[in-house]
N, C-alpha and C positions, 0 to 999 in steps of 0.2 A: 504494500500500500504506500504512496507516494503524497506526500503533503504539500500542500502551496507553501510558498514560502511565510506566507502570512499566517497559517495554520500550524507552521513548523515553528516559527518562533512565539507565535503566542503557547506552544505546550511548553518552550524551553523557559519563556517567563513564568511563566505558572508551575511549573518544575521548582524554580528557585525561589518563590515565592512559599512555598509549601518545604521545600528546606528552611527557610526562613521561620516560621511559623512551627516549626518542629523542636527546629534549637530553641525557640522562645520556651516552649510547652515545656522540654526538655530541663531549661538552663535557665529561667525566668532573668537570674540577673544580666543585665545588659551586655557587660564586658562577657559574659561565657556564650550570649547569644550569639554574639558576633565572631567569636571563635570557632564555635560550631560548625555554621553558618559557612563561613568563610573556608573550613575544613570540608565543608560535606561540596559544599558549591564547586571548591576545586576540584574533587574527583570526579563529579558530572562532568564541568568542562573536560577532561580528560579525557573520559570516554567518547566524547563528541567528537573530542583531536582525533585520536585512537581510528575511530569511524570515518572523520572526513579524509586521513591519512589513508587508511583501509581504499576510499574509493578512489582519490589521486590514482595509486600503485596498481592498483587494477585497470586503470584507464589508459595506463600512462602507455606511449605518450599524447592520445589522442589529448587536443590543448583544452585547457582550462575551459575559454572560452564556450567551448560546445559542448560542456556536460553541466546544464542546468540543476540535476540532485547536488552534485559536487558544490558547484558555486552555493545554492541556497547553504548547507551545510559549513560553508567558510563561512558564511554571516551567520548563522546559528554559532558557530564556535566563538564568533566575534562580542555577538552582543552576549554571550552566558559570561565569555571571561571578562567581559568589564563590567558587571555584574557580580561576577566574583572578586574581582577589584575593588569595587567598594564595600562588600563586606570584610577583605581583607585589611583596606585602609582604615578602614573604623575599627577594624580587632586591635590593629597597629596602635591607632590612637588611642582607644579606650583604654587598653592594655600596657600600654607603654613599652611595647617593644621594642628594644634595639635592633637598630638598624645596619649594615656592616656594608660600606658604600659600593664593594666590588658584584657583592650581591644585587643591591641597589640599581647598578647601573647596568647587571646582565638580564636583570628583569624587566628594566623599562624597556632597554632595547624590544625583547620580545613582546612584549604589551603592544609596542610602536608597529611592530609589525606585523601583530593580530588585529587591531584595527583598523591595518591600510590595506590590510588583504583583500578584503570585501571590493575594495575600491581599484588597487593595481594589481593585485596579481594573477589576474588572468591576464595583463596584458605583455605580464614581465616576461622574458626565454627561461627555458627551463634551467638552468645553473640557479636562478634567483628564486626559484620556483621551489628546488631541490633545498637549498640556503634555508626559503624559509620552514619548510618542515622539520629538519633535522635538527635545526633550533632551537624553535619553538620547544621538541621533542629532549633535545640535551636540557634545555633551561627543565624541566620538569622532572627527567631523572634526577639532577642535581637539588631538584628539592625534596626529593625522594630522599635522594644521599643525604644531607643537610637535618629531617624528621629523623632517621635512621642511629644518624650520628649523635640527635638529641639538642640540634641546635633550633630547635623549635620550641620554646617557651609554653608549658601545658599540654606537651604531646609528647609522649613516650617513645619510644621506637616499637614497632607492630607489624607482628606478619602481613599484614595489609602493605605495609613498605616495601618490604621484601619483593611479595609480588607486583604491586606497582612495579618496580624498579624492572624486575624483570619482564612484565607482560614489555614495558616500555621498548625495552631494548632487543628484544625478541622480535615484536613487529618493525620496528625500525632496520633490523637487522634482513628479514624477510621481506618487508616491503622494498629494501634497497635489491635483495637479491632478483624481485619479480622484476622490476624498472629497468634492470639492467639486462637481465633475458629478453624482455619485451622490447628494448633499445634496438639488441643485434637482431632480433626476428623483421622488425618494420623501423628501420632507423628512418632518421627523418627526412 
């Protein structure tokens, strides 16, 4: 079953709205709402990456441009992570999280280029294409590594990391493998 894009993003609001609404139920005080929140929102977006990554690698290399699920699915991916942007910023603030700038500034990057996706990256060549998935995808192991290691303030390190970490690098690993088969079978 195939969603309009309007359809497809009003479930992913409403997804995270109903995360939202959970951690309150859950954590009533504010500062742990938005921890929650911010915690459960990130792994959705994830799965969403995970999926619209999933349909790039199978397409590839037919172009961005001409796979309408594909493209809806970057703006799905787009608007959940700034979404979970701001329930992370408010965890940040409420919480008073230290910040560590080298982190800081591999996040923004990626942030930057989750919400210019929607808008250039279907018009970019595939190098830039390729750039931005593996990224995006490293920036999110590493915060895998980062919870893992315990550098996450109210989060323990958890078999749920574990497999993040791995499902991550797994697909990554196999997505790169199929793009590149599919490269030599219909190169461009």
């Amino acid at each position: 079953m195939k969603l309009s894009l309007r359809n497809l993003l009003l479930l992913g609001v409403s997804i995270e709205i109903i995360i939202l609404l959970v951690s309150y139920l859950l954590h009533p005080e504010i500062e742990e709402t938005f921890r929650y929140a911010a915690r459960y929102s990130g792994r959705l977006s994830a799965l969403v990456f995970l999926y619209t990554f999933y349909q790039y690698a199978v397409s590839f290399p037919a172009p961005i441009k001409d796979n309408l699920e594909l493209r809806n699915f970057i703006r799905l991916f787009a608007l959940l992570h700034v979404i979970h942007w701001g329930f992370l910023a408010t965890n940040v603030y409420l919480n008073s999280v230290p910040l560590e700038t080298v982190k800081v500034i591999g996040g923004a990057l990626a942030y930057l280029m989750i919400v210019v996706a929607p808008f250039k990256l279907h018009q970019l060549n595939t190098p830039f294409q390729l750039t931005y998935f593996y990224y995006v995808g490293l920036v999110m192991i590493l915060t895998y590594v980062a919870r893992i290691k315990g550098d996450f303030e109210g989060a323990e390190p958890y078999w749920l990391h574990y497999l993040a970490i791995s499902t991550l690098m797994v697909c990554c690993l196999v997505f790169g493998f199929w793009m590149r088969k599919s490269m030599k079978q219909n190169p461009l």
